[in-house]
C-alpha positions in Angstrom: 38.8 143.3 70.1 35.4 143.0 71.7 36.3 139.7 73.5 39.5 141.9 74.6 36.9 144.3 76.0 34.4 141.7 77.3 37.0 140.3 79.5 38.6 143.1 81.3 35.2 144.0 82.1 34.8 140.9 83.7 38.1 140.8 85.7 37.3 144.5 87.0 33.8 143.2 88.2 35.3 140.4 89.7 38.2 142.7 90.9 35.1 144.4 93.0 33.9 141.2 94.5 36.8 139.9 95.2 37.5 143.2 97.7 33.9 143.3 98.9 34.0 139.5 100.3 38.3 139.7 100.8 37.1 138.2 104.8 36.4 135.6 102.5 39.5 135.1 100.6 42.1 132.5 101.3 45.5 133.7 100.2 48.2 131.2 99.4 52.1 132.3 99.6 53.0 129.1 98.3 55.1 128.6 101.8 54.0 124.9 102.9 54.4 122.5 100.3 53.0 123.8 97.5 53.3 120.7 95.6 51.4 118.8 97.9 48.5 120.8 97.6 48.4 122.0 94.1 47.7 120.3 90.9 48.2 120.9 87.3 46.3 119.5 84.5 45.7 120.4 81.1 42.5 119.4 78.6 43.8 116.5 78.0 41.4 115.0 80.6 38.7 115.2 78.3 40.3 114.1 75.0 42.0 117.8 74.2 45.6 118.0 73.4 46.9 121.2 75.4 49.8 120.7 77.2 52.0 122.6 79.4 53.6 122.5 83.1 53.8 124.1 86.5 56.6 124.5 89.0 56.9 127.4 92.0 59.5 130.0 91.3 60.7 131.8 94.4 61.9 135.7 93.6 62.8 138.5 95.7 61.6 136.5 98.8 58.3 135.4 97.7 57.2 132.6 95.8 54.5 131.9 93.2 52.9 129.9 91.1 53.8 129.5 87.3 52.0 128.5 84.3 53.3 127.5 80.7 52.2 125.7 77.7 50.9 125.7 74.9 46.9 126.0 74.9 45.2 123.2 71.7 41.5 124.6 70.4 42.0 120.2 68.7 39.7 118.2 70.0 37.6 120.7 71.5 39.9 121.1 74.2 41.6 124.8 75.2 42.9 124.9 78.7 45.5 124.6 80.8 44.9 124.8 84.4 45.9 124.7 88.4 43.8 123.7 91.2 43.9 123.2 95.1 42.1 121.1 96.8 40.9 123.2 99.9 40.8 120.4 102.2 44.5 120.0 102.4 45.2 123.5 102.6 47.0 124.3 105.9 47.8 128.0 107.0 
């Protein structure tokens, strides 16, 4: 339960940042080609054996991101993740 704890302190801290530098921010609607930008991977890039998928789900008029799999502590591995490179981002 601590770790519980532990981390919702850390997302409401970075909740605070994240509004003090939001001229900073760059929000994604997933509008332009997601899949061209975006990545998925999972641990399995350094010998883990997590695995899962992504695909962009459009509801109610807006569209986002979505995550499953299943997340392997074998290996040493434990993640599943998505990432953009910013350099082909166009807004």
């Amino acid at each position: 339960m601590r770790f519980k704890s532990l981390a919702t302190v850390a997302i409401f801290a970075l909740w605070g940042v994240s509004q003090t530098l939001a001229s900073e921010v760059m929000m994604e609607d997933f509008k332009l080609q997601p899949e061209t930008r975006w990545r998925f991977f999972t641990d399995t890039v350094m010998g883990g054996a997590s695995s899962g998928q992504m695909r962009f789900v459009a509801e109610n008029g807006r569209t986002h991101a979505q995550m499953t799999g299943r997340v392997s502590l074998e290996n040493n591995g434990g993640f599943i993740q998505m990432q953009m490179d910013p350099r082909r981002h166009s807004a």
